[in-house]
C-alpha positions as CSV (number, residue, x, y, z in Angstrom):
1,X,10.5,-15.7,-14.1
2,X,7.0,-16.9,-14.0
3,X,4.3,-14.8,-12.0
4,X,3.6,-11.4,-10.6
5,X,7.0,-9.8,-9.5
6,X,5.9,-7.2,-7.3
7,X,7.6,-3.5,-7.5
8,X,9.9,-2.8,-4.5
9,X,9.9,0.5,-2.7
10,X,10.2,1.8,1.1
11,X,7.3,3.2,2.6
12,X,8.5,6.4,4.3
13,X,7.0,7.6,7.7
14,X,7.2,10.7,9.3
15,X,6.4,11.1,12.8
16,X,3.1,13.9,13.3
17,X,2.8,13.7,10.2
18,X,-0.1,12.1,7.5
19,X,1.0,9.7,5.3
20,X,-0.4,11.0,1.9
21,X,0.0,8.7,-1.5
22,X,-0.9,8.5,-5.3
23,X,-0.3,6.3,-7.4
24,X,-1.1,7.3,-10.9
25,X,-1.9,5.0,-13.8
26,X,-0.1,5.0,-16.8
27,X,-2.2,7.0,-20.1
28,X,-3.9,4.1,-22.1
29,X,-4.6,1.8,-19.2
30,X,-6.7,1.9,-16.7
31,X,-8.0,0.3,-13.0
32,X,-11.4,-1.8,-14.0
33,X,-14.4,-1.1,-11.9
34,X,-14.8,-2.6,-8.8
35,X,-11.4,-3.2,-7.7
36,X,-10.5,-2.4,-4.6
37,X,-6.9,-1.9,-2.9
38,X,-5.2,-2.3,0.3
39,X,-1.2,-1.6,2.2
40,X,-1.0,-4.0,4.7
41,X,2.0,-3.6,7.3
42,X,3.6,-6.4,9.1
43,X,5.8,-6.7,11.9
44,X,8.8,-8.8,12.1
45,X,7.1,-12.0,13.3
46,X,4.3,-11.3,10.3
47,X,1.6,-10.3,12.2
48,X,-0.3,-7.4,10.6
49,X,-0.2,-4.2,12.9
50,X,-2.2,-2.4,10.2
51,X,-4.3,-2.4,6.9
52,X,-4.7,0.8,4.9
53,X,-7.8,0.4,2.3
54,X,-7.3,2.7,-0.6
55,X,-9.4,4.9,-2.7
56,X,-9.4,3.7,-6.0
57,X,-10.5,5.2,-9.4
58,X,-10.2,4.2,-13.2
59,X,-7.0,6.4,-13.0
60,X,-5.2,6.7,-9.7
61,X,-5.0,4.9,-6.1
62,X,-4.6,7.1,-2.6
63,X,-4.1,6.6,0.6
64,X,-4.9,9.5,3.1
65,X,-3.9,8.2,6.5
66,X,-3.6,10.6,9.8
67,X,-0.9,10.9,11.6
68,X,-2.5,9.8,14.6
69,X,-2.7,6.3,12.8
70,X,0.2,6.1,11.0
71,X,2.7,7.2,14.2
72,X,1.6,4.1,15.7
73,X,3.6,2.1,13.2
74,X,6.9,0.2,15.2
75,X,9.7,-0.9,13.4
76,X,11.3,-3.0,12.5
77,X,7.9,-3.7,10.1
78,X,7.5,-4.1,5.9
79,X,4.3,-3.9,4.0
80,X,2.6,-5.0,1.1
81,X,0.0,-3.3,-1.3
82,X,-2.8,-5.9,-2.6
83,X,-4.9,-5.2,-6.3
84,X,-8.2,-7.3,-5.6
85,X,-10.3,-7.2,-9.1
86,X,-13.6,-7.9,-9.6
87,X,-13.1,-11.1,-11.6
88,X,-11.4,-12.7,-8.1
89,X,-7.1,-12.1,-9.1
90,X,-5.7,-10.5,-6.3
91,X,-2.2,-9.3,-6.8
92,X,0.9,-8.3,-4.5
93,X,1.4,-4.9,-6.5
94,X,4.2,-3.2,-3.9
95,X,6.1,-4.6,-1.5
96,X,9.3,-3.3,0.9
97,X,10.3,-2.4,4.3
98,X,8.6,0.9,6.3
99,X,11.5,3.6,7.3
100,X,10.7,6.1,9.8
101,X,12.2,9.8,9.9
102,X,11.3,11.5,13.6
């Protein structure tokens, strides 16, 4: 296959409470300066509902969202996480459907 295939997962929601994530980079590679990071979740009909900016250092990417943002999430919805680097490549890095447990 040519291209980026992007790394499918489910994004798990709990209602009340924060959504908390890490992604840690492998040892021996690292996340260049400047490059920022964003999950995006869509609806069914594509529209985006939400867009999650990350904090990201040379070795790991996080998300700390509260729940009083993330409970507002409706399914049925999916998401994406975008890698924009400095140089201009933007990447689809995740992508997958959100799950809820209440």
């Amino acid at each position: 296959m040519l291209g980026n295939e992007p790394i499918i997962e489910t994004l798990l929601l709990v209602s009340g409470q924060d959504f908390v994530h890490q992604i840690d980079i492998p040892d021996g590679s690292f996340i260049p300066a400047e490059t920022t990071c964003a999950l995006i979740i869509y609806d069914a009909s594509n529209t985006v509902v939400a867009t999650w900016n990350a904090t990201v250092t040379t070795d790991w990417v996080s998300w700390l969202i509260h729940s009083e943002v993330s409970d507002t999430i409706t399914l049925p919805a999916y998401f994406r996480i975008y890698v924009h680097y400095s140089n201009g490549q933007d990447f689809c890095w995740y992508r997958g459907q959100v799950a809820r447990q209440d």
